[in-house]
C-alpha positions, 0 to 999 in steps of 0.5 A: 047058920045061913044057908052061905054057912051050911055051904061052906060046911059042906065045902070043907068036908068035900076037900076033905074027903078028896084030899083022903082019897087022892094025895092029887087033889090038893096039887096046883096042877089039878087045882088049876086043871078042874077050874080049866075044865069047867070055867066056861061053865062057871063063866056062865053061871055068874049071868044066869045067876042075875037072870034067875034073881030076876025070876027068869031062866035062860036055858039057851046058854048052852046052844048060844055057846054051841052055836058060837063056836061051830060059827066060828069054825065055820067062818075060818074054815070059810077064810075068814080071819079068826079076830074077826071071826071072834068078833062076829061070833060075839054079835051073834051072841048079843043078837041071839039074847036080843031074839029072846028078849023080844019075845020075853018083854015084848010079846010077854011070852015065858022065859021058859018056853021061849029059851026052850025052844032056843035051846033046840034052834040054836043047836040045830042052827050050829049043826047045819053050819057044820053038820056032823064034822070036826073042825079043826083050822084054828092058828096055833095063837088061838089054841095057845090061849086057851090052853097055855098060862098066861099068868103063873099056872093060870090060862086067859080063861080063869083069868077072865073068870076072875075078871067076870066075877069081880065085875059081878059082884060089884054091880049086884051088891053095890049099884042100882042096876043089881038093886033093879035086878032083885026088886023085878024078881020080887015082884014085878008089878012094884017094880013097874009101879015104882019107876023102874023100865022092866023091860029095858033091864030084862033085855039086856040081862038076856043081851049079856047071857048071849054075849057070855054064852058066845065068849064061852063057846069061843073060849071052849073052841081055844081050849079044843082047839077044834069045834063039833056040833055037839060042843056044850051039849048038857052044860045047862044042868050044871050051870043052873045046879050051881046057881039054885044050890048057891041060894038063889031062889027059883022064884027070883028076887033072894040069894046071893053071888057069894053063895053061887060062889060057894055052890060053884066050888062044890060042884067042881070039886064033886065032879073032880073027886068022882073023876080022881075015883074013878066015876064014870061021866054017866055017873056025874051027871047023875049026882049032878041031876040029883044035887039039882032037885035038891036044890029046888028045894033049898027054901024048904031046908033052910026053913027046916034048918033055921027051925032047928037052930032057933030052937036049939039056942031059944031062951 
């Protein structure tokens, strides 16, 4: 059984569990609700799941995203339009994923470090826009499609999602840019030796994080439909549980979307369970922390489990 398997096991039991402990779980409105809930999260797992593949992390997403929407609540509390205040948010996201790049291909500095410390700037660059106010200026248009179906029971975020998650299992299971993507995370060195411009898919990996990153902030602004500075604040825990949980190798270079997929799933339908029973947020993210640490030791389970089942069914 691989590890998309031991998933999908654990998935099913999950649903199960909820479904016993509340009639609610299994209903289209809280189907839908826990997908509205978190899909900025999940939007942005699908890039860092290419970005951890390619043994890097990125753990700004959340300040980008932050940054975005107090960017944009400034912009139109200031009288600029709100299209237009969209488009310049998304800039900002393309020019702030550039910003690491730099450091990361140019100056050969850690992703680590260098997406740490814009972790802090970024946060700190949307407080001062905004300082410590709640901003609400947004049209009713805005709101309307963060928080309104557009599509049967389904809002303009899930469907993006959707959209997103097509587009990323296309180009990662079946273009050479994905191909590009695992070889640099298994090695590096092979890939330059091999021809392929390291630096080039790097940068625009961290590119799209800040795109994605700001789309998601613009999208968590909608579905408030007001803007603080402290708006993602924490949402990297769970972004980088769904993709380590999925499979995906801290170290880069193995793993799959269909298993981020898979991890996605169970962390929404965790938290939505804890929330159905009453858990606190406290709590969640606790479990979440723990889920976490297990997951960076998914290589070792799998051995462990693979040993079982090779001896289990050895002749």
């Amino acid at each position: 059984m691989g590890w998309e398997g031991f998933l999908l096991v654990v998935l099913l039991l999950i649903i199960c569990v909820n479904s016993f402990n509340s009639l609610a779980f299994l209903t289209v409105e809280n189907q839908v609700n826990l997908f509205v809930l978190s899909v900025e999260k999940i939007i942005i797992a699908l890039i860092m799941t290419f970005i951890i593949l390619n043994a890097e992390i990125d753990l700004s997403v959340a300040s980008m995203m932050g940054l975005a929407a107090c960017a944009l609540g400034w912009m139109v509390e200031s009288g600029t339009s709100t299209s237009t205040a969209i488009g310049l948010c998304l800039i900002i996201g393309l020019v702030g994923g550039a910003f690491n790049a730099y450091w990361i291909t140019i100056v050969k500095l850690p992703s680590l470090v260098v997406t740490l410390a814009m972790l802090i700037g970024f946060r700190g660059l949307g407080r001062v826009l905004i300082e410590d106010r709640s901003i609400r200026v947004f049209p009713p248009w805005f709101e309307n499609l963060g928080q309104q179906p557009i599509l049967g029971p389904l809002p303009l975020s899930i469907l993006i999602f959707l959209v997103l998650l097509v587009i990323a299992v296309v180009i990662l299971q079946y273009t050479g840019f994905g191909r590009y993507v695992y070889v640099i995370g298994i090695s590096q060195e092979v890939a330059t030796y091999s021809g392929v411009r390291v630096a080039r898919v790097k940068t625009i990996l961290f590119m799209v994080s800040g795109l994605i990153s700001a789309l998601a902030g613009i999208l968590f602004s909608a579905r408030l439909g007001s803007v603080r500075g402290d708006m993602g604040l924490g949402f990297e825990l769970d972004i980088i549980t769904m993709v380590l949980l999925g499979g995906v190798s801290i170290f880069g270079g193995a793993g799959s979307i269909y298993g981020v997929i898979l991890s996605i799933l169970i962390v929404l339908y965790l938290r939505n369970g804890m929330s159905l029973s009453n858990v606190t947020g406290h709590i969640q993210t606790g479990v979440i922390g723990v889920i976490l640490i297990l997951s960076a030791m998914i290589p070792n389970i799998k051995s462990w489990l693979e040993s079982i089942f090779d001896k289990k069914y050895a002749p």
